[in-house]
N, C-alpha and C positions, 0 to 999 in steps of 0.2 A: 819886354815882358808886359809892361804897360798894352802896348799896343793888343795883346795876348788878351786880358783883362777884359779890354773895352768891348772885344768882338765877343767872349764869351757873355758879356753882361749886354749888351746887342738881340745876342741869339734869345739867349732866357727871356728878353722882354718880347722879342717878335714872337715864341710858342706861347709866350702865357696870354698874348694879348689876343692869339687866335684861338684860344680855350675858349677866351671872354665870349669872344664874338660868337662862337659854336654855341654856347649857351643862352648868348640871345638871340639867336637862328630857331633855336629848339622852343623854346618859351612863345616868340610870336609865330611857330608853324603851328601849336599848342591851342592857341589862342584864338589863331584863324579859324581852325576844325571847330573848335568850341562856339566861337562867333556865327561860323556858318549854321550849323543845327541850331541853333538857338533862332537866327532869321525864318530858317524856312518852319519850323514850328509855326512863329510867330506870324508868316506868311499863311500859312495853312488856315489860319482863324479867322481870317478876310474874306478866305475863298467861300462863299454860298453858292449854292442850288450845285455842285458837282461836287460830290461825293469821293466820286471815284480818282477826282483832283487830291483832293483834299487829303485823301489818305496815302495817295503816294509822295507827296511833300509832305506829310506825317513822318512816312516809311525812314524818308532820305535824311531827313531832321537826325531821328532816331539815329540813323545809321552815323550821320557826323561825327552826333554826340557821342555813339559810343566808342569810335573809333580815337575821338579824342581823349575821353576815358582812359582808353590802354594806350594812348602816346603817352600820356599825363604819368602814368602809374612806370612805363617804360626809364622816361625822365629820370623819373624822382630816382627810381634806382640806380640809372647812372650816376646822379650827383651823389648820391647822399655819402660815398666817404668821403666828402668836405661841405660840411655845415655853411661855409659861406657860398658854394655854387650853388648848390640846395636854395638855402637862402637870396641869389641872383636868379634861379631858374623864375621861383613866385612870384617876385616882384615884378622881374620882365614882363612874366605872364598874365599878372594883374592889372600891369599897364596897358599891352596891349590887347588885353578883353575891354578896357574902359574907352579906348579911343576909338573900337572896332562897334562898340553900342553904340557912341555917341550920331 
């Protein structure tokens, strides 16, 4: 019976620990779309005399951004019936937008 015990409390830690991980998979792919639009915005304000540069790393910027936008908003729906994955989605994601600026 014992033995019964240890595997099912085994099992429950290997699925919740691979929840965890899924959560912080989601939060830094999140972070990376957001990081990259933000770059090439940032990239696009260096570029002079070509224009027509300049506004398709605009274009693409935009397009990161917005595509991390509706990941972002996708997320949050998934988590949000547990306040604490919700809560691990942000932080993840605040972290790794901060290490992705640096």
């Amino acid at each position: 019976m014992r033995q019964v015990y240890t595997l099912i409390l085994g099992f429950l830690m290997l699925v919740l620990g691979a929840c965890g991980n899924e959560i912080h998979q989601d939060a830094e792919e999140w972070a990376k779309l957001t990081c990259e639009g933000e770059k090439q915005l940032k990239s696009a304000a260096s570029i002079l005399g070509d224009q027509e540069k300049q506004e398709s790393i605009v274009q693409e910027g935009r397009r990161l951004l917005n595509e991390a936008e509706k990941l972002g908003g996708t997320l949050k729906r998934k988590y949000q019936s547990s306040g604490s994955e919700l809560q691990t989605l942000q932080s993840v994601y605040e972290e790794a937008l901060e290490k992705c600026r640096e």
